[in-house]
TIVEX-530639 format. One record per residue: x, y, z of N, C-alpha, C in turn; residue in one letter; residue number from 0. Coordinates in Angstrom, 3 decimals. Each point is the difference from the previous one (the first is absolute). Layout:
{node {X,Y,Z},{X,Y,Z},{X,Y,Z},a,NUM};
...
This chain:
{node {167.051,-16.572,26.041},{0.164,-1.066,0.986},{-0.982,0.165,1.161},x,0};
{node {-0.280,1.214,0.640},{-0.839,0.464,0.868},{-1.294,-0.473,-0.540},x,1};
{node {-0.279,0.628,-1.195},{-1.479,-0.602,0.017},{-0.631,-1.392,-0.233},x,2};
{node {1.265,-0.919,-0.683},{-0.295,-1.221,-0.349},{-0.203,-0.936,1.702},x,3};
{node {0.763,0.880,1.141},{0.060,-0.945,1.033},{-1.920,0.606,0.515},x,4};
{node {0.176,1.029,0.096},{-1.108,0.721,0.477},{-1.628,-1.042,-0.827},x,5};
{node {0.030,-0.118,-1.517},{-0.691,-0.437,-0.288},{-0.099,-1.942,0.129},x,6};
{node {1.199,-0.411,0.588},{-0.057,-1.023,0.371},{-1.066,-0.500,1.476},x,7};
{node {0.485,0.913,0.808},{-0.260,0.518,1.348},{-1.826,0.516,-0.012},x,8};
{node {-0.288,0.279,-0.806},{-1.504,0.379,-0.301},{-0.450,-1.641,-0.252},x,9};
{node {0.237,-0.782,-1.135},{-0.701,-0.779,0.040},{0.072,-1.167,0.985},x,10};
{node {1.391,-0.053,0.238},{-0.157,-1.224,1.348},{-1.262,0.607,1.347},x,11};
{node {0.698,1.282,0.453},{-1.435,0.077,0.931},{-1.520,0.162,-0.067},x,12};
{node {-0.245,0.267,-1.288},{-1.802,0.089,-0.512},{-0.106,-1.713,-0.073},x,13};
{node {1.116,-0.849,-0.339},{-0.533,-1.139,-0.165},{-0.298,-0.667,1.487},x,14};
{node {0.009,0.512,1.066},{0.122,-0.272,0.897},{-1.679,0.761,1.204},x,15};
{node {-0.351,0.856,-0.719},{-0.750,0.399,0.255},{-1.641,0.424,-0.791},x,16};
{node {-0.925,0.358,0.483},{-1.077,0.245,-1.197},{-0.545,1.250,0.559},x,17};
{node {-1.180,0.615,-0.340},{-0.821,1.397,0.679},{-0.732,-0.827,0.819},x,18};
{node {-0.668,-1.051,-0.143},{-0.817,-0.409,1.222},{0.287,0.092,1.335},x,19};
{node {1.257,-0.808,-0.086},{0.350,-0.211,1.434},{1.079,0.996,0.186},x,20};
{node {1.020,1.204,-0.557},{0.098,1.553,0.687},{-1.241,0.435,0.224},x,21};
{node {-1.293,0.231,-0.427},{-1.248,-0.090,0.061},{-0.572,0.410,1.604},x,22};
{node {0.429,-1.386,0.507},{-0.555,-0.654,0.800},{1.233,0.334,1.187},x,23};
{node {0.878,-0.114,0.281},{0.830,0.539,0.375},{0.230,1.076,0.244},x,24};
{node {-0.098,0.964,-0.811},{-0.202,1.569,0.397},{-1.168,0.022,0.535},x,25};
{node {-1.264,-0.445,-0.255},{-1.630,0.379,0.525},{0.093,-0.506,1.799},x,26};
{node {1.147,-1.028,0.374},{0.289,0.033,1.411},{0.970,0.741,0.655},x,27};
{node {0.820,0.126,-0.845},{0.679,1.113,0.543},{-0.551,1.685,0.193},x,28};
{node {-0.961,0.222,-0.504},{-0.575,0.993,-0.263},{-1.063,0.078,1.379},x,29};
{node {-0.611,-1.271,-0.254},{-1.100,-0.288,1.255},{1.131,-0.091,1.789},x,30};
{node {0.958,-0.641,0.092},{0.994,0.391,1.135},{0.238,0.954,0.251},x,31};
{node {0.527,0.728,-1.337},{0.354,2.149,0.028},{-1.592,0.465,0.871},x,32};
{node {-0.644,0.268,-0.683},{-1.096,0.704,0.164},{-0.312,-0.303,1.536},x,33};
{node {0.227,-1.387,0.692},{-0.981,-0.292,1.331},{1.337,0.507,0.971},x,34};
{node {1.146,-0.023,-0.557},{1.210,0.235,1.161},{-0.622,2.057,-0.319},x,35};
{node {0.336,0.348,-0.534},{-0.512,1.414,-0.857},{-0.490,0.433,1.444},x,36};
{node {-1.737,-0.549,-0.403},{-0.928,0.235,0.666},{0.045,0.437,1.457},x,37};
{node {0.307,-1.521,0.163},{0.145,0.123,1.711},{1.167,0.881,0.593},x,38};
{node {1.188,0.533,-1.026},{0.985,0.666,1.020},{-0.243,1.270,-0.382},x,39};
{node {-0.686,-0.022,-1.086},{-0.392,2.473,0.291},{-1.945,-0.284,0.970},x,40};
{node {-0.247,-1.064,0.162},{-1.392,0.412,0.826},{0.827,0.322,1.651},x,41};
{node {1.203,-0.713,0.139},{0.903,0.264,1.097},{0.337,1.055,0.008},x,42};
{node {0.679,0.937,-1.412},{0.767,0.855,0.102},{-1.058,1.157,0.285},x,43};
{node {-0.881,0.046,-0.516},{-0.981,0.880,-0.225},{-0.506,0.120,1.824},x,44};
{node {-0.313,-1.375,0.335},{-0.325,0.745,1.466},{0.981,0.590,0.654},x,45};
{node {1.502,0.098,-0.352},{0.552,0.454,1.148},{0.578,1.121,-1.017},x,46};
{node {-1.028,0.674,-0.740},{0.407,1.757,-0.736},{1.417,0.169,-0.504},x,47};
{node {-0.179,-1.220,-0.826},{1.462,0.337,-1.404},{-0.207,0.868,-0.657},x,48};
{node {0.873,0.584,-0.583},{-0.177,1.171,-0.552},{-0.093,-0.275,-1.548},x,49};
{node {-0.857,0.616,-0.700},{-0.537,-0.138,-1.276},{0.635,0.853,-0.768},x,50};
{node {0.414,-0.637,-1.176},{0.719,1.108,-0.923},{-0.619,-0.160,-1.623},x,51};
{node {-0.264,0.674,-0.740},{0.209,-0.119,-1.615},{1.231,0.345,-0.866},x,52};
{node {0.219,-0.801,-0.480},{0.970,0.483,-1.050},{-0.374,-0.007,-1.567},x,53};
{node {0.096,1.205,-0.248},{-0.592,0.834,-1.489},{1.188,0.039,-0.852},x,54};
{node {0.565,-0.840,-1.714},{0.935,0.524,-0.291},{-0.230,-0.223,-1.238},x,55};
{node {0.995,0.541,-1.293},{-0.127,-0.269,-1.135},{1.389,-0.348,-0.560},x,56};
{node {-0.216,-0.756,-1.016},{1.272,-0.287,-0.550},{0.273,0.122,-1.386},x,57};
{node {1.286,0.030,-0.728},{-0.329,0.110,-1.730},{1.844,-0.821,0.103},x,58};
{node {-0.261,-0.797,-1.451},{0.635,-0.443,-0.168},{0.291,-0.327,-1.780},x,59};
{node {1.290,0.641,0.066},{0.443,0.528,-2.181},{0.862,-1.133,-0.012},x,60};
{node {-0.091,-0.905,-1.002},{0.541,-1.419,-0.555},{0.877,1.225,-1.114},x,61};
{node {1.117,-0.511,0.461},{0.928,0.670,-1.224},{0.749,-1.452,-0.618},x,62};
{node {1.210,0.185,-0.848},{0.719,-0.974,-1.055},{0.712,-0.935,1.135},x,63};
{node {0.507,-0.781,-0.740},{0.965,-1.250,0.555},{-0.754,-0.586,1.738},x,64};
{node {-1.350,-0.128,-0.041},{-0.568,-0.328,0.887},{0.440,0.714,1.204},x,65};
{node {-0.271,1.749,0.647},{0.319,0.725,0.575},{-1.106,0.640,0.256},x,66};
{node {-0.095,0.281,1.288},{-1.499,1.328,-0.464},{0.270,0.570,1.258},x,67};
{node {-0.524,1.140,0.443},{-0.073,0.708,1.001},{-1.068,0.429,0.797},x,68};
{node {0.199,-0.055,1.512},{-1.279,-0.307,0.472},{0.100,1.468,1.039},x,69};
{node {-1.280,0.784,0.222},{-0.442,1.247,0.766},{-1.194,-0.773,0.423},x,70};
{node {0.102,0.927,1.528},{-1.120,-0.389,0.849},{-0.513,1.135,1.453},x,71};
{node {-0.772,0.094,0.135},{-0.194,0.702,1.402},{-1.579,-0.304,0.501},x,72};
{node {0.291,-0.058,1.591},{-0.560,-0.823,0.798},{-0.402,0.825,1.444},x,73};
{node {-1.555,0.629,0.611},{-0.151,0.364,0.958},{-0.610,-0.763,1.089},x,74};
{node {0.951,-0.311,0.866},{-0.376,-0.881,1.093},{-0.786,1.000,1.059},x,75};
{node {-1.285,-0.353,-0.066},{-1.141,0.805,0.988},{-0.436,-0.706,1.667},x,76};
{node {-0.058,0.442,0.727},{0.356,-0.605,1.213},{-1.674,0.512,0.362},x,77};
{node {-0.914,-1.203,-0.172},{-1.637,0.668,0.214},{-0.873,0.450,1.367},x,78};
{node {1.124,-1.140,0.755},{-0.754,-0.098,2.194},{0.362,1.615,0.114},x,79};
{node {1.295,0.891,-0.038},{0.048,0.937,-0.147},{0.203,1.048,-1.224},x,80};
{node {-0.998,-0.450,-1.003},{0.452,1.499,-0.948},{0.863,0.682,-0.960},x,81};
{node {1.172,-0.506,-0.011},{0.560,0.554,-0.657},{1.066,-1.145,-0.736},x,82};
{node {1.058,0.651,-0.965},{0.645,-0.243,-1.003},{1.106,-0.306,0.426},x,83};
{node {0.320,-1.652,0.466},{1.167,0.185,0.565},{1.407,-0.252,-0.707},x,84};
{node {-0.499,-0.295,-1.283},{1.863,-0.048,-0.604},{-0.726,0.283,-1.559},x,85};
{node {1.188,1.090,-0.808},{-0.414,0.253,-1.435},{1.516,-0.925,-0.623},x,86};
{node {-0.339,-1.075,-0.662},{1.011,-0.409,-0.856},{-0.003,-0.225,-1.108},x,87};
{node {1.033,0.395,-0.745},{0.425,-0.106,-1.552},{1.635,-0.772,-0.425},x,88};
{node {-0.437,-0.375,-0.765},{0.993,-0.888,-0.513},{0.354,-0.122,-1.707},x,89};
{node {1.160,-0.220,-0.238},{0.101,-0.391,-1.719},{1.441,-0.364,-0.089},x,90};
{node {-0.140,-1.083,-1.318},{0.920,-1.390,-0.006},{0.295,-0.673,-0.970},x,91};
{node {0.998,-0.815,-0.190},{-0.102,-0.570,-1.670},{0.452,-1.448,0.379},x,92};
{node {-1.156,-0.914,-0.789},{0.137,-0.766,-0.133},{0.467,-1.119,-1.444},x,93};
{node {0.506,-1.310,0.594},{0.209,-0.666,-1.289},{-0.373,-1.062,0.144},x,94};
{node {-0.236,-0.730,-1.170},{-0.475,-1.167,0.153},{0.561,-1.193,-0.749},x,95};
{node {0.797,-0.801,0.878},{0.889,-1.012,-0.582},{-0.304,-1.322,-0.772},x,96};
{node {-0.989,-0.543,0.355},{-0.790,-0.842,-0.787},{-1.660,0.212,0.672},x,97};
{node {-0.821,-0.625,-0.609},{-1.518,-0.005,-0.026},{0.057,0.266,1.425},x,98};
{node {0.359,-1.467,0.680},{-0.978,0.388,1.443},{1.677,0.803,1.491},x,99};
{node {1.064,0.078,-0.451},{0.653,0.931,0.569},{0.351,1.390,-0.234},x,100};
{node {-0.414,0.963,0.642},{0.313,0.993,-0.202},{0.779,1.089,1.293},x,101};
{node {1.006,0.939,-0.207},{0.807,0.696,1.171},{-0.633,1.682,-0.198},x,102};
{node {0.112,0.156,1.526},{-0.154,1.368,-0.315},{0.625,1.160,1.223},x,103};
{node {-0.013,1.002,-0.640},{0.441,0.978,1.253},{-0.643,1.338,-0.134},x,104};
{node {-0.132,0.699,1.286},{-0.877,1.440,-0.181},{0.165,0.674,1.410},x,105};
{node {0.073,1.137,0.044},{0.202,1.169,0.703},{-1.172,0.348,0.614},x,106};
{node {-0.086,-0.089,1.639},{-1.455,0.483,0.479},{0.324,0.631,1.300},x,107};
{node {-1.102,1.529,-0.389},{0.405,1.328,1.388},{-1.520,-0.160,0.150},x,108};
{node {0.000,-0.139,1.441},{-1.440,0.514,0.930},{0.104,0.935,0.727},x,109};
{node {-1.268,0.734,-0.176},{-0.352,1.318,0.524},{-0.568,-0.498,1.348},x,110};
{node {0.380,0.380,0.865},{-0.919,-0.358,1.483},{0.190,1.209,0.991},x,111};
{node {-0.944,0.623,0.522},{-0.398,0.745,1.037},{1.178,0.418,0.852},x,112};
{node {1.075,-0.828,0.468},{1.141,-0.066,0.828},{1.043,0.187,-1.078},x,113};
{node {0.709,-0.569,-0.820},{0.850,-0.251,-0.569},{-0.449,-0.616,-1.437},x,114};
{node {1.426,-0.134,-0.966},{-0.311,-0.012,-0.973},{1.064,-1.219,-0.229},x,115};
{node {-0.840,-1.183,-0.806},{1.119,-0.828,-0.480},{0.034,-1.011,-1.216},x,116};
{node {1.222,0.065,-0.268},{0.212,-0.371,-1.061},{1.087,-1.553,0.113},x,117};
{node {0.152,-0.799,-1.445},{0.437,-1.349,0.175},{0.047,-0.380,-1.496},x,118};
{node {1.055,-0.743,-0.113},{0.238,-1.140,-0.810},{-0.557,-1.003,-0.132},x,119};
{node {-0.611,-1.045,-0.820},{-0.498,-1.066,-0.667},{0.232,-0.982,-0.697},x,120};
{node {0.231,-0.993,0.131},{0.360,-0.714,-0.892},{-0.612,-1.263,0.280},x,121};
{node {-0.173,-0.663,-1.124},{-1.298,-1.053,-0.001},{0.345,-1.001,-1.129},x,122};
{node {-0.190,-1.988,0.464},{-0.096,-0.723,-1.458},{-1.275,-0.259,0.615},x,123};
{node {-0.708,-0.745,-1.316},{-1.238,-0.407,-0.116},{-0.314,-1.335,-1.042},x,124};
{node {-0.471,-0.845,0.476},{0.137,-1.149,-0.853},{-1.877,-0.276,-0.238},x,125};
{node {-0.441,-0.722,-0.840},{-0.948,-0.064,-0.459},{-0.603,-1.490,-0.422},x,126};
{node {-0.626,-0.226,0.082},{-0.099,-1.668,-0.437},{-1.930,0.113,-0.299},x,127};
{node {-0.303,-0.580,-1.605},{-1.628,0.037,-0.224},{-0.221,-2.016,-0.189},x,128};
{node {-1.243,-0.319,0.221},{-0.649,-0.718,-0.540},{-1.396,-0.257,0.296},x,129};
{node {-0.636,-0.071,-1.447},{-0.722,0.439,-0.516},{-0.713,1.119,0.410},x,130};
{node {-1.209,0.453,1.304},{-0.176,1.312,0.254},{0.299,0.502,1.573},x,131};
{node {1.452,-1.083,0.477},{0.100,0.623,0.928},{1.615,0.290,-0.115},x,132};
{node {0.328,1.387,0.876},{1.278,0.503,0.324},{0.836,-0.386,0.821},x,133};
{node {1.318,-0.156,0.603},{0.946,-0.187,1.090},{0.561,1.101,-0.123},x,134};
{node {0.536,0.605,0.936},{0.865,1.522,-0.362},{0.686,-0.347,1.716},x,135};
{node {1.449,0.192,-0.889},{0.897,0.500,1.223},{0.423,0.992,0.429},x,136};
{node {0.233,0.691,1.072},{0.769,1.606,-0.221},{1.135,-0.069,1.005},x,137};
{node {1.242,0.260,-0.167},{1.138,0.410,1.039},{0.303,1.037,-0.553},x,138};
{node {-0.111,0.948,1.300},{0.318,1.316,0.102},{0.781,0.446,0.513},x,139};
{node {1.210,0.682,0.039},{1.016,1.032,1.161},{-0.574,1.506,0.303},x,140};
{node {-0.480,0.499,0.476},{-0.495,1.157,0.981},{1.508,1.069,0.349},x,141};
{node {0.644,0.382,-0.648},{1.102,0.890,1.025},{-0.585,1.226,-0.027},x,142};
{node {1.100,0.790,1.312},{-0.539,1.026,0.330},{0.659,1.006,-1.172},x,143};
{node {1.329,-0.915,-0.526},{0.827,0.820,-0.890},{1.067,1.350,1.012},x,144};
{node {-0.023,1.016,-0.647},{0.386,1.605,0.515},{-0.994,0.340,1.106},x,145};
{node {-1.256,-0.591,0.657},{-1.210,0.697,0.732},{0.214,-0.606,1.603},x,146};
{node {0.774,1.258,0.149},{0.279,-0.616,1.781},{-0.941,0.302,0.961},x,147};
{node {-1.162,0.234,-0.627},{-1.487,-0.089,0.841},{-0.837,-0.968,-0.331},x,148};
{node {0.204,-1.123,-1.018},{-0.227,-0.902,0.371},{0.911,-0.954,0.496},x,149};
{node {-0.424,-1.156,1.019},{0.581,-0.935,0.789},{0.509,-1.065,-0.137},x,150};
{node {-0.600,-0.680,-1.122},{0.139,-1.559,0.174},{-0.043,-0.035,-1.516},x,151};
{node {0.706,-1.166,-0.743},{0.396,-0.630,-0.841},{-1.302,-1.206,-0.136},x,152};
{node {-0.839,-0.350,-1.056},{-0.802,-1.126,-0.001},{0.807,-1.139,-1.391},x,153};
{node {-0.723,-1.079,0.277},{0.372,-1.045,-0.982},{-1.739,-0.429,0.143},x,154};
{node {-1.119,-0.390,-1.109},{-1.526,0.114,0.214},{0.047,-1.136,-1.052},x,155};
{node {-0.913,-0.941,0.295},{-0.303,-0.985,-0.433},{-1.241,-0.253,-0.629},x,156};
{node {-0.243,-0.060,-0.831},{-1.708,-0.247,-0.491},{-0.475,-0.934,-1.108},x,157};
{node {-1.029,-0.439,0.392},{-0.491,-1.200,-0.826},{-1.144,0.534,-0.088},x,158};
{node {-0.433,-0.421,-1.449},{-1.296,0.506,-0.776},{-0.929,-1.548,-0.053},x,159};
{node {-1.157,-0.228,-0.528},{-0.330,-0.992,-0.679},{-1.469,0.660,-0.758},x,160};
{node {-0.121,-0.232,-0.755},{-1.282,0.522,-0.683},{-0.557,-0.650,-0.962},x,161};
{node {-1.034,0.619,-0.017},{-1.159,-1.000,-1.344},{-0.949,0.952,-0.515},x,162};
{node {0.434,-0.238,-1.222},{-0.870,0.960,-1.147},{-1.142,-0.751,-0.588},x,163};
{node {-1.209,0.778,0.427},{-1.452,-0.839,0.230},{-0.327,0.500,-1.870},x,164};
{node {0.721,1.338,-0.589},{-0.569,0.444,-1.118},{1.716,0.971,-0.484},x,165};
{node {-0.965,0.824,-1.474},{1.045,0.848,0.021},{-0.083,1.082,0.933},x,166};
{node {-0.968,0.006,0.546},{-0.583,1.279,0.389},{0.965,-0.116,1.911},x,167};
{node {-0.951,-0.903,0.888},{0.400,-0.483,0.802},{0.933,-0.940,0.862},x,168};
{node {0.893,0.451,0.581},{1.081,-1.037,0.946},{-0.123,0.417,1.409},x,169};
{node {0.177,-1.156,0.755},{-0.269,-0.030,1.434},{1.444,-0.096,0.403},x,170};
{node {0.692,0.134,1.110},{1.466,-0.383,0.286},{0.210,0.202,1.594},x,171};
{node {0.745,-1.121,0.943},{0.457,0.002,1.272},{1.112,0.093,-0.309},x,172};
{node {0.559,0.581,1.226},{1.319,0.320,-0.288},{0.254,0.158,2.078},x,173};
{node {1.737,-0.288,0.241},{0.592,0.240,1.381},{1.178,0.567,-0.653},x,174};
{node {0.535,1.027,1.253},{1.208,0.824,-0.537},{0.745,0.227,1.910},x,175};
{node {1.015,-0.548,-0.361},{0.553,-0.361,1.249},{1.373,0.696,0.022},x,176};
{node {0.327,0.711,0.836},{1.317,1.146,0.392},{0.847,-0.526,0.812},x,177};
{node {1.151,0.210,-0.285},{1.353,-0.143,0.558},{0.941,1.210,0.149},x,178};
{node {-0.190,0.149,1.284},{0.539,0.968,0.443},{1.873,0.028,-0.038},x,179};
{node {0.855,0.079,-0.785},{1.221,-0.087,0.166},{0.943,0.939,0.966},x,180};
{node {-0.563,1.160,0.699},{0.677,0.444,0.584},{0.039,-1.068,1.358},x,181};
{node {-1.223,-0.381,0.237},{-0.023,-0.975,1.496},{0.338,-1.158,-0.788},x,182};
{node {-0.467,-0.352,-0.869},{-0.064,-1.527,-0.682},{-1.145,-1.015,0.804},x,183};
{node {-0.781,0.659,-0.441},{-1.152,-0.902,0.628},{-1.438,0.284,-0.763},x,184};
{node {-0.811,-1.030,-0.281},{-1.470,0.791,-0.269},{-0.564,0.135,0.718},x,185};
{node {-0.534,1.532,-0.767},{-1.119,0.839,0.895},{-1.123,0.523,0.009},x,186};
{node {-0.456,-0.228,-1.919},{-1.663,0.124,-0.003},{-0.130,-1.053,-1.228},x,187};
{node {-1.163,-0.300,-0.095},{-0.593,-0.269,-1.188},{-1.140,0.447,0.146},x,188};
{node {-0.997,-0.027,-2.028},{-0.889,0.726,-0.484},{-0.887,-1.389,-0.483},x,189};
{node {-1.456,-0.099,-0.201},{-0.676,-0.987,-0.208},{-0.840,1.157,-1.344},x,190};
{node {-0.138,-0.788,-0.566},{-0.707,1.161,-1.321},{-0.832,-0.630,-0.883},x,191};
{node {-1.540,0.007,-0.257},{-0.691,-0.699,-0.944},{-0.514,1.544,-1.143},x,192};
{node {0.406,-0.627,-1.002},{-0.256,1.207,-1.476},{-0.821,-0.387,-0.628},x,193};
{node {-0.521,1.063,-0.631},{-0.907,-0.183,-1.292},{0.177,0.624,-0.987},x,194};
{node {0.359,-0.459,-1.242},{0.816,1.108,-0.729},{-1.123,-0.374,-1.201},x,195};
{node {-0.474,1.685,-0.693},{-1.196,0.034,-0.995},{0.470,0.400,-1.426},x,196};
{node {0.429,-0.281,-0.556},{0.758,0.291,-0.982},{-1.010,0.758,-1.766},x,197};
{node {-0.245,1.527,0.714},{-0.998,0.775,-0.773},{0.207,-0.166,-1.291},x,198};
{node {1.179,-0.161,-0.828},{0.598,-0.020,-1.145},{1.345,-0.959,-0.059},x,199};
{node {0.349,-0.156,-1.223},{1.310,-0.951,-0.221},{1.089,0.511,0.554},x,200};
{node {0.023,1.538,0.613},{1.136,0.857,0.623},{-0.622,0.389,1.417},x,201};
{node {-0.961,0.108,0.513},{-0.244,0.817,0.900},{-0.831,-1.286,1.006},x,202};
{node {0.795,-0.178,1.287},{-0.533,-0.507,0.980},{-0.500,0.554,1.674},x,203};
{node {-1.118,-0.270,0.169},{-0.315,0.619,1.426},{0.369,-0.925,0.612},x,204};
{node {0.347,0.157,0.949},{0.346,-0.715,1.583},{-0.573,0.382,1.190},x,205};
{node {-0.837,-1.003,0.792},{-0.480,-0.182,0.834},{0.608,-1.073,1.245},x,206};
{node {0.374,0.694,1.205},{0.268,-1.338,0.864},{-0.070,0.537,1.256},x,207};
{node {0.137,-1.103,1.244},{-0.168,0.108,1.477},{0.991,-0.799,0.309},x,208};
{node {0.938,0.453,0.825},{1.513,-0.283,0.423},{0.023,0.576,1.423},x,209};
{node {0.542,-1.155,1.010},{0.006,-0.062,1.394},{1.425,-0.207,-0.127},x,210};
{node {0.444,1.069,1.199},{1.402,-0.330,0.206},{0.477,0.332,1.542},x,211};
{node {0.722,-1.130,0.164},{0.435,-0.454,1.320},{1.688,0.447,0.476},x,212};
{node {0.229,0.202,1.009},{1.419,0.180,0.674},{0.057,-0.810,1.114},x,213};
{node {1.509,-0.671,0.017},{0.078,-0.685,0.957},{1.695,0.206,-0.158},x,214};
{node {0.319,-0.447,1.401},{1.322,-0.538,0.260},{1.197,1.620,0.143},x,215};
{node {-0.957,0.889,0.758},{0.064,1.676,-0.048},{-0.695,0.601,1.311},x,216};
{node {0.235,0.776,0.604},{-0.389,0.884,1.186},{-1.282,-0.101,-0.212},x,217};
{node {-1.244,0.197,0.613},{-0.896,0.705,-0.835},{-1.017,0.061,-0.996},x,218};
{node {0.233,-1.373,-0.435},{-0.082,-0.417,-1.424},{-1.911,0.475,-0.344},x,219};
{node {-0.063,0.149,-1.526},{-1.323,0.706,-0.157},{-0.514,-0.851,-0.925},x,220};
{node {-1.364,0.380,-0.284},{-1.015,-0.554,-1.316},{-0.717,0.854,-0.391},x,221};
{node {-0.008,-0.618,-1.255},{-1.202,1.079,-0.986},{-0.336,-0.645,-0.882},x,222};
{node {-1.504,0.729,-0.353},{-0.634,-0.707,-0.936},{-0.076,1.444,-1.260},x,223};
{node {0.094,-0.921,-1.157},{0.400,1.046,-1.121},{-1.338,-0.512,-0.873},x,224};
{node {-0.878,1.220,-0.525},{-0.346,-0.113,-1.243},{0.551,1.163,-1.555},x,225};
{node {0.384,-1.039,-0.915},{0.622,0.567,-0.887},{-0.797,0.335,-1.559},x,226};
{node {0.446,1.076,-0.483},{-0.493,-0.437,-1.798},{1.240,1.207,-0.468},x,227};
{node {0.144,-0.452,-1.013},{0.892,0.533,-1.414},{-0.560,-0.511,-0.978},x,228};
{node {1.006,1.144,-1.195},{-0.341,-0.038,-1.669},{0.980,-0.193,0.069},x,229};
{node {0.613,-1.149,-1.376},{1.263,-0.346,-0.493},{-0.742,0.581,-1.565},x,230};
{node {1.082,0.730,-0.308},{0.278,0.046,-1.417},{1.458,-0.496,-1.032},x,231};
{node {-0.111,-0.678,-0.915},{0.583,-0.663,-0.978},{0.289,0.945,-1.254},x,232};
{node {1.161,0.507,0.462},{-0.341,0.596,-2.224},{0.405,-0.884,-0.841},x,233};
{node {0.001,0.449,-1.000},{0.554,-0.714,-1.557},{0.976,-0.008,0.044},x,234};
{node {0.840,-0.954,-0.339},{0.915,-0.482,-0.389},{0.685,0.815,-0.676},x,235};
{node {1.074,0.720,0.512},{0.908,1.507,-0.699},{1.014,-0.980,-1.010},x,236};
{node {-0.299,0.453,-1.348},{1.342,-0.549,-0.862},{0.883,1.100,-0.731},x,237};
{node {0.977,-0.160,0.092},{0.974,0.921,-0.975},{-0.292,0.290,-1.185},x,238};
């Protein structure tokens, strides 16, 4: 029943749309990203935001009944001063309920200089293709779980959109917007343009530059992030 509505639902909206004009549509939205982009890190930059990289890798084992399990770890490098400011690792199992919905949950402890912390995860994700471009939704819950050194409870919002120029190459914008539930209010969002290189049918590099903002907080900060990771894909584990 799921898939007959699902495949109903595919063709009413392609009939409604073509690649030209998503096309054309993303190529302005892209051209808006880039000039808002521009002008607010040539701001940030004069008034000495602090620059960070984030270095991480990921692997991910497709096991039976559409399940797989996902490991990851991630060093957030803090570059204006030097050093390594958070080591995180994570791992999780996901499922996947039809094509473009899938749920997931995973366990993540960071190593940081001061303290050490750890949190609960839990995440849906919805998906929507036509022809070579993506929609991706993400709602996330953030708890602190058992970790009474961390503070705040998130609910994170994110929207993808992307376009696959090849097999090789995809470009993707994306905003990821936080809700703070202990205050109940938002308090940052992330602006993020990717490039994801896809070396093999399993193995993708990732490339991106992600600005992220705080507001509606004491204090509030910015940073400009440049990122890359390896995603790895295994084979498909069968019994």
């Amino acid at each position: 029943m799921l898939q007959e509505l699902e495949s109903t639902m595919t063709g009413k909206i392609k009939s409604h749309f073509n690649t030209q004009h998503l096309l054309l549509i993303y190529k302005l939205f892209l051209i808006c990203f880039f000039s808002a982009t521009f002008l607010n890190n040539a701001v940030l930059l004069g008034q000495n935001v602090p620059l960070e990289l984030w270095s991480g890798v990921e692997a991910d084992v497709q096991l039976p009944y559409d399940l797989s399990i996902r490991a990851g770890k991630e060093l957030r490098s803090n570059l204006t001063e030097k050093y390594i400011r958070t080591d995180i690792n994570d791992i999780g199992l996901s499922y996947r309920i039809l094509s473009w919905w899938r749920i997931s949950s995973y366990y993540r402890w960071k190593i940081r200089e001061k303290a050490n912390i750890s949190g609960l995860y839990y995440s849906t994700n919805f998906s929507y293709s036509i022809e070579s471009f993506d929609f991706k939704y993400r709602l996330r819950y953030d708890s602190k779980g058992l970790d009474k050194e961390q503070e705040n409870d998130y609910i994170r919002n994110r929207v993808t959109i992307s376009y696959n120029t090849s097999k090789i190459l995809t470009f993707s914008v994306e905003s990821d917007i936080f809700l703070n539930l202990n205050h109940k209010r938002f308090n940052a969002i992330r602006y993020k343009f990717n490039t994801d290189i896809s070396t093999t049918k399993r193995q993708t590099l990732n490339l991106y530059l992600m600005k992220e903002n705080e507001f509606n907080i004491d204090n509030p900060q910015s940073k400009l992030v440049f990122g890359i990771s390896y995603q790895l894909k295994t084979i498909r584990f069968t019994p």
